[in-house]
VOPAGU-2260 file (C-alpha; in pm, 1 decimal, decimal comma):
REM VOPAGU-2260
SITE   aa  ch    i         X         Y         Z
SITE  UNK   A    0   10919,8    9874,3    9770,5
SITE  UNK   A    1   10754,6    9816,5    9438,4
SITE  UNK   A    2   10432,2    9587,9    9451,8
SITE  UNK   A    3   10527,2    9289,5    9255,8
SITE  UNK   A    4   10823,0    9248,5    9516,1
SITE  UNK   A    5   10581,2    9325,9    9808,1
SITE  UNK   A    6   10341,1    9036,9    9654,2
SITE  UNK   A    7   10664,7    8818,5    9602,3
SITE  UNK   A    8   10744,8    8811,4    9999,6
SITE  UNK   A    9   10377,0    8780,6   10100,7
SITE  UNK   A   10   10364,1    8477,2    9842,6
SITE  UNK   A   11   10680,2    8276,3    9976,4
SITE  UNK   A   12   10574,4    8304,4   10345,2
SITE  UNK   A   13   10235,1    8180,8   10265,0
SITE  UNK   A   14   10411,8    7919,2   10126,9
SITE  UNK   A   15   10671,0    7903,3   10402,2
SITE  UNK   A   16   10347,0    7889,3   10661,3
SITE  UNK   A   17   10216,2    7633,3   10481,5
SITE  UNK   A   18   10476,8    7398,7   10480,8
SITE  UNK   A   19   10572,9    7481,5   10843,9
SITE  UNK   A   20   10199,0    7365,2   10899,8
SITE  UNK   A   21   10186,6    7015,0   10716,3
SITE  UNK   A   22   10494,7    6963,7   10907,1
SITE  UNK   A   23   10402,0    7031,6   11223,6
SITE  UNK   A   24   10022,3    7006,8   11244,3
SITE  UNK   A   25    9948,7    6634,9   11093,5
SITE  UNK   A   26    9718,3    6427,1   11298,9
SITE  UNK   A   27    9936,7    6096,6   11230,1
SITE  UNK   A   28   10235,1    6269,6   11432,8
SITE  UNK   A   29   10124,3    6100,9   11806,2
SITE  UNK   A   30   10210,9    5748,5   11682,6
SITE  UNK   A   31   10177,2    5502,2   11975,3
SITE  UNK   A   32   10588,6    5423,3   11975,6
SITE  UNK   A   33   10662,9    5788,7   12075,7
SITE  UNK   A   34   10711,6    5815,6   12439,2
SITE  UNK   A   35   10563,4    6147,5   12616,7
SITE  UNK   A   36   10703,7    6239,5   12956,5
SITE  UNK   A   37   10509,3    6215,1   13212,4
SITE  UNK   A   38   10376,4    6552,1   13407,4
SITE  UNK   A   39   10558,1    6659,2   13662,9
SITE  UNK   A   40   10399,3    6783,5   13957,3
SITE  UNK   A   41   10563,0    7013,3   14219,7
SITE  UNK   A   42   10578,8    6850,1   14592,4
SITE  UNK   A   43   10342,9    6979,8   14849,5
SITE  UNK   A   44   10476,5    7101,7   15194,0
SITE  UNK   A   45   10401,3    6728,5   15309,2
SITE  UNK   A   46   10620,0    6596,2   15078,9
SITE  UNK   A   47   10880,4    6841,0   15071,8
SITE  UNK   A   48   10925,4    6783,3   15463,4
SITE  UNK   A   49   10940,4    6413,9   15447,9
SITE  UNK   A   50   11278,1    6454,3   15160,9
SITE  UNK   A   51   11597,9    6452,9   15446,2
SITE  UNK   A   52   11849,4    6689,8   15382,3
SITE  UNK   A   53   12125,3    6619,8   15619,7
SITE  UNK   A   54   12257,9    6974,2   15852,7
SITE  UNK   A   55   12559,1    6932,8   15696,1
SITE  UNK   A   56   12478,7    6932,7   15318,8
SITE  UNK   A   57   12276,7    7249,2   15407,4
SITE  UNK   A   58   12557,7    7433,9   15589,6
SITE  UNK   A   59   12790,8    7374,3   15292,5
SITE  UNK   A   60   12521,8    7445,7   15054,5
SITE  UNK   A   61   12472,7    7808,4   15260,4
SITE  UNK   A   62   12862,8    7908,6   15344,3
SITE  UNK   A   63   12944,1    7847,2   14968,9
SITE  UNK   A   64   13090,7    8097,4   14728,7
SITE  UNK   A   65   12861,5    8136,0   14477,3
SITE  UNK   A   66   13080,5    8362,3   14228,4
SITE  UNK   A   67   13007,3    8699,7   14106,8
SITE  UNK   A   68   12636,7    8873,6   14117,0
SITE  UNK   A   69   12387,8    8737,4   13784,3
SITE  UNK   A   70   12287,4    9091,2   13817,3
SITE  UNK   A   71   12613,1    9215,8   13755,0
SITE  UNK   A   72   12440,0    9569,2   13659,8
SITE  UNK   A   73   12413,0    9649,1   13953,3
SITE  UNK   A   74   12708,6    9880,3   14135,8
SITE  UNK   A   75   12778,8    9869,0   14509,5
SITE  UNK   A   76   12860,7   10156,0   14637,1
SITE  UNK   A   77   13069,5   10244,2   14960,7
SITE  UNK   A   78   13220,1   10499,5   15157,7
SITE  UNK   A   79   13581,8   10571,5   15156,7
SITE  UNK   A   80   13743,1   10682,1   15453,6
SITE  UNK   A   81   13983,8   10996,6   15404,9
SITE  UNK   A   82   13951,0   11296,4   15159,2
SITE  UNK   A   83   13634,7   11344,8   14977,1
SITE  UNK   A   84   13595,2   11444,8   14648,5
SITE  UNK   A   85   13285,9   11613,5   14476,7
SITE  UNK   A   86   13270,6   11631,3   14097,5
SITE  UNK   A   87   13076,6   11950,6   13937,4
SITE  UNK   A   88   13179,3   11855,4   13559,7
SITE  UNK   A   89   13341,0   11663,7   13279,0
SITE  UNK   A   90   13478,4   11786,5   12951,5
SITE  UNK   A   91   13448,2   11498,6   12754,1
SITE  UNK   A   92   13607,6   11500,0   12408,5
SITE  UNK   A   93   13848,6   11142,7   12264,9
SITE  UNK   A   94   14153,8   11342,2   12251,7
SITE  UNK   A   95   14203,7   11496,7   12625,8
SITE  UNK   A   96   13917,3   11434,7   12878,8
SITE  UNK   A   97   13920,6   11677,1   13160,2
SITE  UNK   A   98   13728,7   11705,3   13421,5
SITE  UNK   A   99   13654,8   11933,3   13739,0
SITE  UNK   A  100   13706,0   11814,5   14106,1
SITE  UNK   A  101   13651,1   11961,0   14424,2
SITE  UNK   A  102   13703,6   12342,0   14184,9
SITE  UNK   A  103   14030,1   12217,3   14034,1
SITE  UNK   A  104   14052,4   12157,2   13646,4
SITE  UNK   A  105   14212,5   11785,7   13594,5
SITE  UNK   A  106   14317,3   11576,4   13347,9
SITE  UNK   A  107   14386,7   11203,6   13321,9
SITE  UNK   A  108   14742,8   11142,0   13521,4
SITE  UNK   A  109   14689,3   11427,1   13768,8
SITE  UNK   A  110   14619,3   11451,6   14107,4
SITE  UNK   A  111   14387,9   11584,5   14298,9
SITE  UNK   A  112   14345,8   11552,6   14722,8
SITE  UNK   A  113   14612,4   11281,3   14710,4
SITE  UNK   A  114   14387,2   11098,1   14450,5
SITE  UNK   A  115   14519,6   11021,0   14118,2
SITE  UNK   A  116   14321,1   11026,1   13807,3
SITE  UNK   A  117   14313,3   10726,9   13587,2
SITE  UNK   A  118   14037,2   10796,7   13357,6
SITE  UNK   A  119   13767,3   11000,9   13201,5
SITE  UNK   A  120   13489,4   10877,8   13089,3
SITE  UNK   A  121   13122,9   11069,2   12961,8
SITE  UNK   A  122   12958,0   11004,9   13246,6
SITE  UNK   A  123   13214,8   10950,3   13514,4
SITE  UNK   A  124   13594,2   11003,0   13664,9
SITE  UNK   A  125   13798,6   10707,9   13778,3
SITE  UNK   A  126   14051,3   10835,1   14066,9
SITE  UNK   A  127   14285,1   10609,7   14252,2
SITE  UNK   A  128   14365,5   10624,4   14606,9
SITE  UNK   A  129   14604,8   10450,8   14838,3
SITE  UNK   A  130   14601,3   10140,5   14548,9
SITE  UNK   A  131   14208,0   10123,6   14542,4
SITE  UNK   A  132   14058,4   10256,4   14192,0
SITE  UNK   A  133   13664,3   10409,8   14228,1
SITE  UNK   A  134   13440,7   10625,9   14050,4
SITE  UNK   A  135   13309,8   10921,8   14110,9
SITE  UNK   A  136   12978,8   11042,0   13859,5
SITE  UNK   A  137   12810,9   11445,1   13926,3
SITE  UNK   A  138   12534,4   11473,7   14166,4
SITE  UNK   A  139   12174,2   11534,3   14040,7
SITE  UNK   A  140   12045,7   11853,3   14168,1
């Protein structure tokens, strides 16, 4: 970056700064027709208690169906009754994934313990069994 350009953007946001500041910093800004809000302050324990929530507005509130997980990141995992399947490595490449599973080299579409493979990914092999799809990633260690 040559200088004169360098001084060029330190010059407009000096000016940019400086405008931002006349705008936003005047004294005559709190005129006496502009309504604040007021501060609100959180209840104490006192008054919380005294604010009736009836049993039933809390059992609704409680049995409800609150959608999916805002930390969707997060994977549950559980245990799936039947065959087992251990995975000691993936072949990655675009063209034909493969992967190996419980010793036996697979690719997407065949099977392996009555498990089906659906996908291939980097970091992880999607089988399906008896209509349920799960993953399966290579143990650490």
């Amino acid at each position: 970056m040559s200088e004169s350009l360098r001084k060029k953007i330190v010059f407009g946001a000096l000016i940019l700064a400086i405008v931002w500041a006349y705008f936003n910093l005047r004294e005559d800004q709190q005129a006496a027709d502009v309504d604040r809000p007021e501060t609100i302050l959180p209840l104490d324990r006192q008054q919380s208690a005294r604010i009736p929530i009836p049993e039933a507005e809390i059992a609704r509130i409680s049995e409800a169906d609150w959608g999916r997980d805002p930390f969707g990141g997060v994977r549950q995992t559980r245990q799936v009754s039947g065959p087992s399947w251990i995975l000691r490595g993936i072949i990655y490449s675009a063209t034909s994934p493969m992967a190996y599973v419980n010793g036996q080299r697979v690719g997407v579409g065949d099977s392996v313990n009555r498990a089906t493979v659906v996908a291939i990914s980097k970091h992880a092999v999607t089988l399906e069994y008896q209509g349920r799809q799960f993953d399966i990633t290579v143990r650490k260690g």
